[in-house]
N, C-alpha and C positions, 0 to 999 in steps of 0.2 A: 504494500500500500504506500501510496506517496506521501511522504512527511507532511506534505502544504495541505491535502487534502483531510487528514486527521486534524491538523490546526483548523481548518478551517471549519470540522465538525464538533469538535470542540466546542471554537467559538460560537456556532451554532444553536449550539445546549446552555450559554447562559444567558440567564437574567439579564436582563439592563443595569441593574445595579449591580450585578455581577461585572458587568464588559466594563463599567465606570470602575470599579477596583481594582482592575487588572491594570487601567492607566497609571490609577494610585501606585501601584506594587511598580509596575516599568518605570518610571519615574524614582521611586524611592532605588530601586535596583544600581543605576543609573549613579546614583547621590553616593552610594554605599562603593561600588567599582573605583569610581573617579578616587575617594577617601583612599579606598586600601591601596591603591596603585603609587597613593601622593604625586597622582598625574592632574597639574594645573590647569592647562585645555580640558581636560576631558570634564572636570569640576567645573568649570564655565560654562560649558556646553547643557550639560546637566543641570544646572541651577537655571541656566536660560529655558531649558525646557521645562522646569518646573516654574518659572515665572510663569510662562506660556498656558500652561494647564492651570495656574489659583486666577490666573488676569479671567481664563474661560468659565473658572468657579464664580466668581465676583459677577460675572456679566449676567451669565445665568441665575443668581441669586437675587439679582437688584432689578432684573425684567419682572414687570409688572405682572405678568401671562402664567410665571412661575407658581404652580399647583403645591406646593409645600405651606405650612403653614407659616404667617409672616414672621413670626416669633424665632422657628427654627433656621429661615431667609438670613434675618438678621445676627443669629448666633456665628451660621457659615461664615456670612461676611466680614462678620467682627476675624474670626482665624487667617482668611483670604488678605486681607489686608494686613494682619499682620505677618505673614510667609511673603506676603507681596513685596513689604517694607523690609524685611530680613533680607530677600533674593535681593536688594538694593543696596545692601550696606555694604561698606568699604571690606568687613571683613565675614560676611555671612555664616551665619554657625548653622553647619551641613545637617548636622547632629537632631538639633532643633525641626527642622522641616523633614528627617528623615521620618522623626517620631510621630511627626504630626500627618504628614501623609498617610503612615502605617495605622493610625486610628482610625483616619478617613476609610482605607479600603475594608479596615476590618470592619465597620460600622456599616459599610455598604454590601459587605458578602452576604450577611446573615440574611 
């Protein structure tokens, strides 16, 4: 059987909040490699991609159309913004948004 074809029945079998956790985990994976490698590029690359994913957290929580209740909107955004502001600083602490990621996806598996 072809490798891509099993991925992609896989991917097939989850949840939506399932396929959102799996970005969590790729991303945190990402955060975690670049760390052990103490490969600089690769840690900017990573951190850019997880900008890239809390800026699409953020978007989606503050659209008005968003189905979640506004109270929980608000809690995301509060986290979003602050990963956002982290992914910004002169010395970003990896550690900090690995952790925070990994609650996101485990929050979202169940």
């Amino acid at each position: 059987m072809n490798p891509s074809s099993v991925a992609d029945s896989y991917r097939r079998r989850l949840t939506p909040k399932q396929a959102e956790a799996q970005i969590y985990a790729r991303a945190t994976r990402a955060l975690r490699e670049a760390l052990e490698l103490d490969n600089p590029v690769a840690l900017a690359r990573a951190m850019a991609d997880n900008r890239r994913l809390w800026d699409a957290v953020l978007g989606s929580v503050v659209d008005p159309a968003n189905q979640l209740p506004i109270s929980l909107r608000g809690q995301i955004a509060s986290v979003a913004r602050t990963i956002l502001r982290e992914c910004d600083a002169e010395a970003p602490d990896a550690n900090l948004i690995i952790e925070i990621n990994e609650h996101m996806a485990a929050a979202l598996w169940t």
